[in-house]
C-alpha positions in Angstrom: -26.6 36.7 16.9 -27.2 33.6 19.2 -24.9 31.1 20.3 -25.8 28.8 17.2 -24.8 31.4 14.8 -21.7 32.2 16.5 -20.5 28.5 16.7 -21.3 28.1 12.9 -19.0 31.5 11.9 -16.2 30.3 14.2 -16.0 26.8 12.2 -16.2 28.5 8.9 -13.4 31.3 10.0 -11.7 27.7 11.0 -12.2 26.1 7.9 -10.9 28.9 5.4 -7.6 29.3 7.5 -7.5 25.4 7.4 -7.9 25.8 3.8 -5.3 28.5 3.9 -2.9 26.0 5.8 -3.4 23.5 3.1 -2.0 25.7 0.6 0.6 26.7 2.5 1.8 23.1 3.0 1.6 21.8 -0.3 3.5 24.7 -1.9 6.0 26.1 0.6 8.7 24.3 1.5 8.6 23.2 -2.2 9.3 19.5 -2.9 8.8 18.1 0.5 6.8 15.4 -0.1 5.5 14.8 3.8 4.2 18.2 3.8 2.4 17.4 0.4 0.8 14.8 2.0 0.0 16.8 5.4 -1.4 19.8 3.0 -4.0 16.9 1.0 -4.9 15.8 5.3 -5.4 19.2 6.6 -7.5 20.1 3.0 -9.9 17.5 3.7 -10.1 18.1 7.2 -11.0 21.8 6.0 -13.6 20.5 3.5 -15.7 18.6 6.5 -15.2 21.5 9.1 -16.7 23.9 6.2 -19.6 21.0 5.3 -20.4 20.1 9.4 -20.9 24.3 9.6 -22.9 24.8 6.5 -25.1 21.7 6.6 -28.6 22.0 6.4 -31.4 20.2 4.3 -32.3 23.4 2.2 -27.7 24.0 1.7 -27.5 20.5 0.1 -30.8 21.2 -2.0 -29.6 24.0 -3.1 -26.0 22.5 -4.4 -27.0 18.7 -4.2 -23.4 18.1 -5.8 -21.7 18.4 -2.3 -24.2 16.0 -1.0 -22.2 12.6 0.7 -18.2 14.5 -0.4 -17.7 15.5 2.9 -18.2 11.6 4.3 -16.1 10.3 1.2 -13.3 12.5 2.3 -13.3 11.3 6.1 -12.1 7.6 4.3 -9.0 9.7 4.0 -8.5 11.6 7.2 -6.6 8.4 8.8 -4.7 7.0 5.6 -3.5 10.3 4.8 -2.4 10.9 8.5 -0.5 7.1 8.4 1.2 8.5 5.4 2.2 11.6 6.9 4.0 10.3 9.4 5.3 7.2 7.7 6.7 9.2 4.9 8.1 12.0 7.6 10.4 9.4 9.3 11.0 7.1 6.5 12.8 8.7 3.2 11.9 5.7 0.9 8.6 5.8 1.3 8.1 9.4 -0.2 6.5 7.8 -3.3 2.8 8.4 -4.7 2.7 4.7 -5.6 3.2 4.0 -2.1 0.2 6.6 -1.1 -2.1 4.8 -3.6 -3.0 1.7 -2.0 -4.2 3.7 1.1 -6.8 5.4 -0.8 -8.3 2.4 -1.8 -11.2 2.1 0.3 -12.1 6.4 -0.6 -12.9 5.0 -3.9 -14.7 2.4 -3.1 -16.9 4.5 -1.7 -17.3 6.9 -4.0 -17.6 4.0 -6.5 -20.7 2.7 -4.9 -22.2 6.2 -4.7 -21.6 6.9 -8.4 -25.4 6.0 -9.2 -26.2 8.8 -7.4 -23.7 11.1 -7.7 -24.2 11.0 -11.6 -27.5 12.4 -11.7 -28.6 15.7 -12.8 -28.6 18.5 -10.0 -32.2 18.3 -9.9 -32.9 14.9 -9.2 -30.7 14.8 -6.4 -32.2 17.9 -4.9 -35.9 15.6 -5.5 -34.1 12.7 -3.6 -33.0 14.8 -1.0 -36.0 16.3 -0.5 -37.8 13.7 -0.7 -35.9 10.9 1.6 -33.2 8.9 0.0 -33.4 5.8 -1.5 -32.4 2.6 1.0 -29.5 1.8 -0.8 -28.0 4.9 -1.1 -28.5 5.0 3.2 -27.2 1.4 3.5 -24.1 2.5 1.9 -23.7 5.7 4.2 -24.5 3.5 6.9 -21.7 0.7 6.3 -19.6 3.8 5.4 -19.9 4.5 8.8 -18.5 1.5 10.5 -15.5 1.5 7.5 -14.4 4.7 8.5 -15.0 3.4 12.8 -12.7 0.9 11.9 -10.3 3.3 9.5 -9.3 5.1 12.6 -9.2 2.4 14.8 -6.5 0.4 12.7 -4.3 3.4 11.3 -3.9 4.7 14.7 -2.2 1.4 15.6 -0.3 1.3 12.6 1.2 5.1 13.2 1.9 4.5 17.0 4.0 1.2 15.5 6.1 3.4 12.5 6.8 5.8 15.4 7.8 2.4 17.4 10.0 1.7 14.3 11.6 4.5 13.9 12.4 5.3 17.5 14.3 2.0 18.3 15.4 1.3 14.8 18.9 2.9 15.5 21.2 1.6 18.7 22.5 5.3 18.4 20.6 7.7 20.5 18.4 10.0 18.3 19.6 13.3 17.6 17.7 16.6 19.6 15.8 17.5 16.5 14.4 13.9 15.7 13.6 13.7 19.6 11.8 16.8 19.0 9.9 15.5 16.0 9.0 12.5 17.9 7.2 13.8 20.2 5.6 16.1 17.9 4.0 13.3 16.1 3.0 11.7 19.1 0.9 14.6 20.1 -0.8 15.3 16.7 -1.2 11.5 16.9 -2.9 11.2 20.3 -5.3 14.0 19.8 -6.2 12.9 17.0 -7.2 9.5 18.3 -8.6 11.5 21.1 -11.3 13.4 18.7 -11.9 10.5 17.0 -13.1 8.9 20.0 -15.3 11.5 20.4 -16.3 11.9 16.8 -17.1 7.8 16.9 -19.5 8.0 20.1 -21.3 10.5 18.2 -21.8 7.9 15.4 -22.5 5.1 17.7 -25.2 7.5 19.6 -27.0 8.4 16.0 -26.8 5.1 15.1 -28.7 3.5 18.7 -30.8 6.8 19.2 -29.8 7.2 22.4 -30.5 11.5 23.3 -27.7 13.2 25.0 -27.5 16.7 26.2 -24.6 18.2 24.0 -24.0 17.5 20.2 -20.3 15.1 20.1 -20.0 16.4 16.3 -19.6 20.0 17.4 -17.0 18.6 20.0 -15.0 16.9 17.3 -15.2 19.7 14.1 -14.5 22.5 16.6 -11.4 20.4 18.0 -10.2 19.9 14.4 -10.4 23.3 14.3 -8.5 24.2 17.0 -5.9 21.6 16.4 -5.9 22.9 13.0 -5.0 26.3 14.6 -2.2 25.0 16.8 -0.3 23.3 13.7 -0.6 26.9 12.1 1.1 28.9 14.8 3.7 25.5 14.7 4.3 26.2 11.2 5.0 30.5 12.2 7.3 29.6 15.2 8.7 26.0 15.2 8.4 25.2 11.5 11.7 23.2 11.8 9.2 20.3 13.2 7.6 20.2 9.3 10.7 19.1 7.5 11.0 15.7 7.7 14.1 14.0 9.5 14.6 11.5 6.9 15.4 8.9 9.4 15.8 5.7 6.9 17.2 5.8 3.0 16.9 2.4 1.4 19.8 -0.3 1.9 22.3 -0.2 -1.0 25.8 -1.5 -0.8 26.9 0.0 -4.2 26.3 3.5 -3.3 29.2 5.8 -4.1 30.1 8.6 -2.0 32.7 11.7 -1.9 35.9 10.9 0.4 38.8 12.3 0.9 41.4 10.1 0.2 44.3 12.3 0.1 44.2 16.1 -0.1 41.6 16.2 -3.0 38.5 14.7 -3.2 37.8 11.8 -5.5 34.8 9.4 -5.9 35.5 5.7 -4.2 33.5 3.2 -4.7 33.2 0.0 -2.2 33.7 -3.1 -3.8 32.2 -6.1 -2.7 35.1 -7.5 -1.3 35.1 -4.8 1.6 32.5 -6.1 3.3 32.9 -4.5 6.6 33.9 -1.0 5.1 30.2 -1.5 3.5 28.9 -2.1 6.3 29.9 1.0 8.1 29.0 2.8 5.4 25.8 1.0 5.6 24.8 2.1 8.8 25.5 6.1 8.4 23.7 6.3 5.1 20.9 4.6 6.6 20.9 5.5 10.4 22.2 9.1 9.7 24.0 8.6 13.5 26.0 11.8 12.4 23.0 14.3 13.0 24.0 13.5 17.0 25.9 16.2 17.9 27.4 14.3 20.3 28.2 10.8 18.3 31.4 9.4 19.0 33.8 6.5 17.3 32.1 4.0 20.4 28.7 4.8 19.6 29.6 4.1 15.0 31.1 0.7 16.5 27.9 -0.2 18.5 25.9 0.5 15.7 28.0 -1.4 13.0 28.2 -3.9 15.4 32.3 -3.7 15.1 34.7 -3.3 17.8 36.0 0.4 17.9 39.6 0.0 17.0 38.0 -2.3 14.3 35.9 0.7 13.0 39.1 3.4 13.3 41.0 1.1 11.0 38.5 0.3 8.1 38.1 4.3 8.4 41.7 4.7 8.2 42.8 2.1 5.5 39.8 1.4 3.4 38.4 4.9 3.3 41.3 6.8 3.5 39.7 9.0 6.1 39.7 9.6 10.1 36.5 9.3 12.1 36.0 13.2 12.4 36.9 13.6 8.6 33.8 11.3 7.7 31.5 12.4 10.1 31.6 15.8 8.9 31.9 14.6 5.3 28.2 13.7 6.1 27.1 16.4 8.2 28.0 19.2 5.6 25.9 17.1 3.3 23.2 17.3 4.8 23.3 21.1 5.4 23.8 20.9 2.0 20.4 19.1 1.3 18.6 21.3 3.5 19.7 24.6 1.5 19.2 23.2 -1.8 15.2 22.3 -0.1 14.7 25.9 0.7 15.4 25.3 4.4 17.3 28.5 4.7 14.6 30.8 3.5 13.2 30.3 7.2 16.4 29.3 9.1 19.8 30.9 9.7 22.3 28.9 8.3 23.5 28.1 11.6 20.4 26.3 13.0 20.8 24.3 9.6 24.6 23.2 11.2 22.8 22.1 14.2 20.0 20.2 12.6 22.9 18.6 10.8 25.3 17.5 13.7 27.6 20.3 13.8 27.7 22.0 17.8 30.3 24.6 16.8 29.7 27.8 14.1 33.2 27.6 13.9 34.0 24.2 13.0 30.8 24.3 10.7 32.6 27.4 8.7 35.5 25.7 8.1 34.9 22.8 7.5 32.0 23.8 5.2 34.6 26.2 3.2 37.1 23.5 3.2 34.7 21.1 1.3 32.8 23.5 -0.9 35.2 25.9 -1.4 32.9 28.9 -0.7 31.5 30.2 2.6 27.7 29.1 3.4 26.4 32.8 2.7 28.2 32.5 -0.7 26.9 28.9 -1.7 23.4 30.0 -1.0 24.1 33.2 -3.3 25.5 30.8 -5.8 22.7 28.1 -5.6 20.1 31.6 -5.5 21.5 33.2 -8.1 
């Protein structure tokens, strides 16, 4: 077997356990929508590793259906990847409606190739054979310079929502969204980085300038490999694909669980508290609580309020102390992460940490205290 061969059964080896990735990020967590997303990237990124391995004049002859899929799919390596990220930090864009839009050049180019993609299996096979006609290359040839300038603009647009999201909040960012951060940022930059590479290849095919080496084969085996490197993420830091939620949409009449005396009742904040809203405001929104180390000072920087201003809304309006409703949110959010499934890979106390809590003991009883179970019985509860 030569070195050809060899190079051609590592990327299809690559692109089944991309597909396999896919799969595994679409279904498992279940209803994370981020991962949907990333499982619909890494699918297509699968498809053209599979296509660049396979392709040959006699393969798309021989199933001229595939013919031109692989190059409609690359219009969504970028938008998909935006998404990704944009919907990782940002809870209230985790909408298909908000996806939509972004797809919007993909089917214009598989719009414009519908003349040809609607032909019978044989005349395609005759065209291919045969040379294609000069519209049907015109239109892979401006396809070209759309998908150039795809990756050019949504890898601005991704290094400005990670921007966003890290100097949205005056309150430090917790360990885990560090972590996430700079996750992104990696799978961003090498990203840009192979489609650099992957767009001097086009730029060379399209001048005819001969160079030693083949950039194509640089870029699908990179995919491959940084395909790879997400998987063995997924086995031993899969904690980095559940999405940190950052922002939830602004809402003033939200109604949350309190304590106001020694049960818990539902209080809802009028309009006339405007500064109790505000408060409120900021750690539904800014989630400052997944700090483990948050204090009253840093709640008052980030509601803008002075501290013993902050202690006394807490006090009066919401019945509670600072501690009280900082851990009224944390447990809730330990909370959301069992009900996702974020305990079938995770003891429960890495959940505690992810959630603000720095103690096991204060998480247990606290966590009793408001549910009135233990966190190994809730999740038998929820489990059945």
């Amino acid at each position: 077997m030569g070195v050809e061969e060899i190079f051609r059964l590592v990327l299809l080896i690559g692109s089944v356990m991309i597909f396999i990735m896919s799969f595994i990020l679409w279904f498992h967590p279940k209803g994370l929508f981020p991962n949907r997303v990333l499982g619909l990237l890494i699918f297509a990124w699968g498809y053209g590793v599979f296509i660049f391995a396979v392709q040959s004049r006699a393969f798309f002859i021989s199933y001229p259906h595939l013919f031109g899929v692989g190059t409609a799919l690359i219009f969504l390596f970028f938008p998909l990847m935006f998404m990704y990220i944009k919907t990782y930090l940002f809870k209230k864009y985790r909408k298909v409606s908000n996806l939509l839009i972004h797809l919007v050049p993909f089917f214009i180019f598989s719009i414009s190739l519908s003349s040809f993609y609607f032909q019978s299996a044989a005349n395609k096979a005759d065209l291919i054979a045969n040379g294609l006609p000069q519209w049907v290359r015109d239109i892979f040839y401006y396809g070209n310079i759309a998908i150039i300038s795809l990756g050019v603009l949504y890898t601005i647009l991704s290094f400005r929502i990670i921007d966003k999201f890290e100097h949205h909040s005056k309150i430090k960012l917790s360990k885990f969204q560090t972590k996430a951060i700079h996750w992104l940022k990696q799978f961003l930059i090498i990203n840009a980085v192979l489609w650099a590479i992957g767009t001097s290849g086009v730029f060379i095919e399209m001048l005819g300038v001969d160079i030693p080496f083949d950039l194509f084969r640089v870029y699908y085996l990179g995919l491959t490999i940084l395909t790879l490197w997400m998987s063995v993420f997924t086995i031993y830091k899969p904690d980095l694909f559940y999405a940190t939620g950052g922002e939830s949409e602004f809402d003033f009449k939200r109604i949350i669980r309190i304590k106001k005396s020694d049960k818990n009742k539902l209080i809802n904040v009028s309009d006339d508290k405007r500064d109790a809203k505000i408060i409120i405001n900021h750690l539904e929104s800014e989630k400052p609580y997944l700090n483990s180390e948050m204090t009253l000072q840093n709640l008052a920087d980030g509601s803008g309020m002075s501290k013993h201003r902050v202690s006394e809304l807490l006090n009066i309006e919401i019945g509670l102390s600072f501690s009280e409703v900082i851990n009224e949110y944390r447990i809730k959010e330990v909370i959301r992460l069992i009900n996702d499934g974020v305990h079938e890979q995770h003891k429960i106390l890495h959940l505690a940490e992810l959630s603000g809590f720095n103690s096991k003991a204060t998480f247990n009883r606290i966590f009793k205290k408001k549910t009135g179970k233990t966190p190994s019985q809730y999740i038998q509860d929820i489990t059945g």
